[in-house]
N, C-alpha and C positions, 0 to 999 in steps of 0.2 A: 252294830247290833250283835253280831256274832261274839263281839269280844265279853258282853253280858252274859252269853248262852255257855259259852265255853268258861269264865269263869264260874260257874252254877255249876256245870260238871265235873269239871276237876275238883272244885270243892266238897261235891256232893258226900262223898266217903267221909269224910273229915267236919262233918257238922257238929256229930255228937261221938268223936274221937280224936279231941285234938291234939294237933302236932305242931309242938311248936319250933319249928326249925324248918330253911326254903328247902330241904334236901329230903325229898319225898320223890316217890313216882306220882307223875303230872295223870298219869292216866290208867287205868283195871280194870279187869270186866265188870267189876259192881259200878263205872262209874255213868254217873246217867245224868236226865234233866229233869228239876225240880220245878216247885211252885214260882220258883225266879223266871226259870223260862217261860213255862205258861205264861205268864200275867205280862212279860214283858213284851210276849208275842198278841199280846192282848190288847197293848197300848201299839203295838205298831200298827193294826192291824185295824184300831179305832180312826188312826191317822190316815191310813189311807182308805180308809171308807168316810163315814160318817161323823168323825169327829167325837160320837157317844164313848168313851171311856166308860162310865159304870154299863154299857148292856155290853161290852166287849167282855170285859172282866167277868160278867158271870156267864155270859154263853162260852169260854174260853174254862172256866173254872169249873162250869159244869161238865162238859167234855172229858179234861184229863181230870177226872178225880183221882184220891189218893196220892198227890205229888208234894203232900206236906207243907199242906197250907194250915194258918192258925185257927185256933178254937172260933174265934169271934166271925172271923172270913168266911169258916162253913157255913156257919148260920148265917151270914149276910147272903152268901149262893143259895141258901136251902129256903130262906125266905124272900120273895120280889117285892113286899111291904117293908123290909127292913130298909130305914137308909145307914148314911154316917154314922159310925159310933166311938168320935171321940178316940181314932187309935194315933199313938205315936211310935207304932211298931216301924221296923225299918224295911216294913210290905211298900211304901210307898215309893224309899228311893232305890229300891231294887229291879224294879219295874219301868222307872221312865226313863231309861237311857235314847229310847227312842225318839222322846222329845227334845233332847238336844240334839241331835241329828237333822231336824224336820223342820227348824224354823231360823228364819234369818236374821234374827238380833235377840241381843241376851232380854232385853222387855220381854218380849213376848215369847221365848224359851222360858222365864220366871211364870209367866200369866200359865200357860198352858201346864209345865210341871203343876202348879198349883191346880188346876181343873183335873191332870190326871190323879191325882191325889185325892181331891173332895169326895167321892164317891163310898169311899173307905176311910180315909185316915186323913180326918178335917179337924184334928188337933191343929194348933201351930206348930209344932214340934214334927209330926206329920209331913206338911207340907213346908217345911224349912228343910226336913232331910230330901223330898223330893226335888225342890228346887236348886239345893247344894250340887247334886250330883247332875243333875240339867244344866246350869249351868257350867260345871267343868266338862262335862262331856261338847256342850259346843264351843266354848273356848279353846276344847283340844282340837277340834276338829275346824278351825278356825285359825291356826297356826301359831297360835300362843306359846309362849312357853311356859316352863312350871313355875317359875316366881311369879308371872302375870296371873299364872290362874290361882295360885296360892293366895293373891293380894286379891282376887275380885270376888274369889267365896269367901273369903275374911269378912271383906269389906262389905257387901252386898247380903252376905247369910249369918253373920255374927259367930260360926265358928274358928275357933283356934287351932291352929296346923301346923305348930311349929314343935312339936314335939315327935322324936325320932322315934322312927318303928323301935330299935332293941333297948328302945327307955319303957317305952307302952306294953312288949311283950312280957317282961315278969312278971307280972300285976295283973294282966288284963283278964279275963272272963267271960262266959259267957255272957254276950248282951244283947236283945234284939231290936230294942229302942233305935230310934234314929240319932236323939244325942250319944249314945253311946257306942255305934258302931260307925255311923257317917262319918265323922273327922277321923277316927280312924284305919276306914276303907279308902280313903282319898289321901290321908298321909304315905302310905303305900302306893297308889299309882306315883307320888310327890317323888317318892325315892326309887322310883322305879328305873331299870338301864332297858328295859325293855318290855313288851309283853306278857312273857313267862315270867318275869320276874318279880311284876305289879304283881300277878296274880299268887305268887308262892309265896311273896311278903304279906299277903292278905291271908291265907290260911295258916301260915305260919304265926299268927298270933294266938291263936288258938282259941277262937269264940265262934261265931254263929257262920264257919268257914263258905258254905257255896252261895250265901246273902253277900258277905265282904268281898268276896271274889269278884262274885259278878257285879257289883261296884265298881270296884277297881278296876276290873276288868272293861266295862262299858268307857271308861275315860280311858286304857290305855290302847282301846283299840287302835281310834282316831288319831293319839298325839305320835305312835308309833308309828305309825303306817301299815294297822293291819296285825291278821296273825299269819305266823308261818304256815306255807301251804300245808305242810305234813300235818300239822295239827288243827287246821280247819277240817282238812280231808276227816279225820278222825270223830272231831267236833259231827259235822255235818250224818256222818253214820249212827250215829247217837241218835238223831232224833225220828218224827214221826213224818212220812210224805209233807202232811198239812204245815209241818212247822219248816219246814224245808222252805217250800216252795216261795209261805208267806215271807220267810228272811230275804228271799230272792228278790221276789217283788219290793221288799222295802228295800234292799240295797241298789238295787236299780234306779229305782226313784231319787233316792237321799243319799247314795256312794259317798265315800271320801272325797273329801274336794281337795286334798292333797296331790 
């Protein structure tokens, strides 16, 4: 779970100043946690309570306001009569790293990514980028390696992943969609040699950087082993008591099983 949070931070600077190249400082004073973190702390947070995903997401969203959530989101938290509204933004699979984490077979890791998705982004597009990245995250975390997991989000999510990070970065753009940034936040854990690496191949492409990040970052916590202490330490100063403690208790519960 941390590997989602810390990428959301490192990338946070670089949302809407991209850099495309891995050779960046990983960390700044401006660099902090966004709507990724919130929401994701939102789903973890629903798992070990109550299972509710949509009352976590807006008691969690109502909380930290102003962390750069989208147009349609606010008004989903501003109104409790609002439900679904048909998004395919890449709000959904930025958020459920948690659920690959929390459940013991890719079935019911797909069912649940999908529940955490319904609430907001019940497009299919939606809940195919949240399931994508749910399932790679507990394939990683599961001992998989990356052609296994490359062959069963193909296979099982109908995206293409075989296109290399510095084919994708000349071209690419800002995108927030989930077809448009998922396969490509998950090509980047793909060719990742490590943790920082996942994560600098993701903001080095130069689009919607602390969403790709922390993508990438949430599958490459688990197939890594983790982040380096020095940069958890970092990570972890960064946030709030309340999101601290909640990471604690989910890592406790749902650890690496590496």
């Amino acid at each position: 779970m941390l590997g989602a949070i810390a990428g959301d931070v490192i990338g946070s600077v670089y949302e809407f100043a991209p850099h495309r190249s891995v050779d960046f400082p990983l960390l700044g004073p401006a660099s902090t946690f966004t709507d990724d973190t919130v929401l994701t702390c939102a789903v973890a947070h629903a798992i070990l309570e109550d299972g509710d995903y949509g009352a976590a997401l807006r008691s969690f969203g109502r909380r930290y306001r102003g962390r750069g959530y989208g147009g349609m989101f606010r008004r989903w938290l501003a109104d409790p009569a609002l439900g679904p509204y048909g998004s395919f933004g890449n709000g959904s699979a930025m958020r459920v790293g948690p659920v690959g984490l929390a459940f013991d077979s890719a079935e019911r890791v797909l069912q649940e990514a999908a529940r955490s998705a319904a609430p907001t982004h019940d497009h299919p597009e939606g809940v195919r980028g949240a399931q994508a990245v749910a399932l790679a995250v507990f394939l990683a975390a599961h001992d998989a390696d990356a052609q296994e997991i490359r062959r069963e989000v193909e296979a099982r999510c109908g995206y293409r992943l075989d296109r290399p990070v510095d084919d994708i970065r000349p071209s690419y753009g800002f995108d927030v969609t989930c077809q448009g940034s998922v396969p490509e936040s998950i090509r980047c854990f793909l060719e990742s040699r490590d943790f920082e690496h996942a994560v600098r191949l993701a903001v080095s492409l130069g689009g919607d950087a602390d969403t790709m990040a922390c993508i990438a970052g949430s599958i490459a916590e688990p197939f890594h082993g983790g982040l380096p202490a020095g940069l958890e330490a970092e990570i972890r100063q960064r946030l709030t008591p309340e999101l601290v403690q909640l990471t604690d208790r989910f890592q406790e519960r749902f650890g690496p099983r590496r």
